[in-house]
C-alpha positions as CSV (number, residue, x, y, z in Angstrom):
1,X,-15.4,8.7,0.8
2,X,-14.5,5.2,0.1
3,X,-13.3,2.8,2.4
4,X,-10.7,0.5,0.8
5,X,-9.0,-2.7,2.3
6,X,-6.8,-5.3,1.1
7,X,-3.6,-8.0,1.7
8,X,-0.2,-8.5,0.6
9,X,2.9,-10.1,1.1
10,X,6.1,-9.3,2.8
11,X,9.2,-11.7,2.7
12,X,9.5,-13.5,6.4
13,X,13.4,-12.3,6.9
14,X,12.1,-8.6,5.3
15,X,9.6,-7.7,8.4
16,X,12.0,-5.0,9.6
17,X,13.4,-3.6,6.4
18,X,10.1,-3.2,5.0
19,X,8.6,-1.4,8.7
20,X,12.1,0.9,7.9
21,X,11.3,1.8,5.1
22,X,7.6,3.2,5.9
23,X,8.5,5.2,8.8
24,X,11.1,6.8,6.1
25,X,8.6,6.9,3.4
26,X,9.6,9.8,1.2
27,X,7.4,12.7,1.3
28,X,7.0,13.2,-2.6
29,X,5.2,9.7,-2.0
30,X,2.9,10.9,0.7
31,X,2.1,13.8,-1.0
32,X,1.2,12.3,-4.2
33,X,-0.9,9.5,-2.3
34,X,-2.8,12.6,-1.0
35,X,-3.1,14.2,-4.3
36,X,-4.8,11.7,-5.7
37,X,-7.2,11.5,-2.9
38,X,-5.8,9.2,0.1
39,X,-6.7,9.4,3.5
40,X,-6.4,7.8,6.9
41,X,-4.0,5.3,5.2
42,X,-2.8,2.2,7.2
43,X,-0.6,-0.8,7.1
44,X,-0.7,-3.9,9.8
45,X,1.9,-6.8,9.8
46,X,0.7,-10.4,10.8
47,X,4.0,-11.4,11.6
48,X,3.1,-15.1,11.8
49,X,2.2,-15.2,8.0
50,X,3.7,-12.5,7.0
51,X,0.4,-11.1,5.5
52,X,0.5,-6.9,5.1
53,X,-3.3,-5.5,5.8
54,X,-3.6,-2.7,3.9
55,X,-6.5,0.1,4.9
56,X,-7.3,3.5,3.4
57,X,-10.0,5.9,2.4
58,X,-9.8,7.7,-0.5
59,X,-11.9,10.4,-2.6
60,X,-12.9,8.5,-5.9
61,X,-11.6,5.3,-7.4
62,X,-10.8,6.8,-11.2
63,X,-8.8,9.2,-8.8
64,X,-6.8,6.6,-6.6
65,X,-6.3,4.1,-9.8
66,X,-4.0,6.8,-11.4
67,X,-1.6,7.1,-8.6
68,X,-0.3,3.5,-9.9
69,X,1.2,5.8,-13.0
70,X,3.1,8.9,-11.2
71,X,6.9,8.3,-11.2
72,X,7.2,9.0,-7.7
73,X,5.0,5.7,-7.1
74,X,6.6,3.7,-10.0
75,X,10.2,4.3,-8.1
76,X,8.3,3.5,-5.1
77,X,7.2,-0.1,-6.2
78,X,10.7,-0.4,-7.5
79,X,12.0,0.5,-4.6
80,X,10.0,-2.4,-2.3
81,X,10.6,-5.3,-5.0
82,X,13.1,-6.5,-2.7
83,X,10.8,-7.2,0.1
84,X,7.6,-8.4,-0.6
85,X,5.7,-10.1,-3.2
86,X,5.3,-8.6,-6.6
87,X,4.2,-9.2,-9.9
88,X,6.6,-8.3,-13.1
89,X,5.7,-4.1,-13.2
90,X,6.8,-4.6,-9.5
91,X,3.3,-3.4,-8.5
92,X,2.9,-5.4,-5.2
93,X,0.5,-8.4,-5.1
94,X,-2.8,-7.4,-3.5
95,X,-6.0,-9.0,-3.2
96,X,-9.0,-6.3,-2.5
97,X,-11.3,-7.3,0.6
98,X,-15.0,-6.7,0.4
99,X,-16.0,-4.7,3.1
100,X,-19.2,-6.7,5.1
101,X,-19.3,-4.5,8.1
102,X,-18.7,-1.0,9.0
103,X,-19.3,1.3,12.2
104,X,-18.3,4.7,12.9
């Protein structure tokens, strides 16, 4: 299991639309997250600076980096475009975190 972790950006007036829009996430897209090895997946808002921490574990990473093709996820970046930051594909912006500590 790897433990990955990294940032993005909402829009500041799109806090609420973009917390909708995860507790409806479509289950095609949960499914496919697990089918290509996701796990104990999370998302925190910072609502001062409307930063998104990002958190999940997942099997391998030549596993995970091919979710970025399915169609399900492709209509899924297309689908948050309008509220947060994202480059031209309309994959989100994300900066990885190095992990420097860890506990179970």
């Amino acid at each position: 299991m790897i433990r990955k972790a990294f940032v993005m950006s909402v829009y500041p007036d799109k806090h609420k639309e973009y917390e909708k829009r995860h507790k409806e996430i479509w289950p095609e897209m949960v499914e496919t997250l697990h089918q290509y090895g996701a796990s104990n997946y999370s998302i925190f808002l910072d609502k001062e600076s409307s930063k998104l921490f990002g958190y999940v574990e997942i099997e391998d990473e030549e596993t995970w980096e091919k979710v970025a093709a399915t169609e399900v996820n492709q209509k899924w970046w297309e689908y948050m475009r309008p509220v947060m930051e994202t480059h031209s594909d309309n994959s989100p912006v994300t900066k990885t975190l190095t992990e420097v500590f860890h506990m179970d």
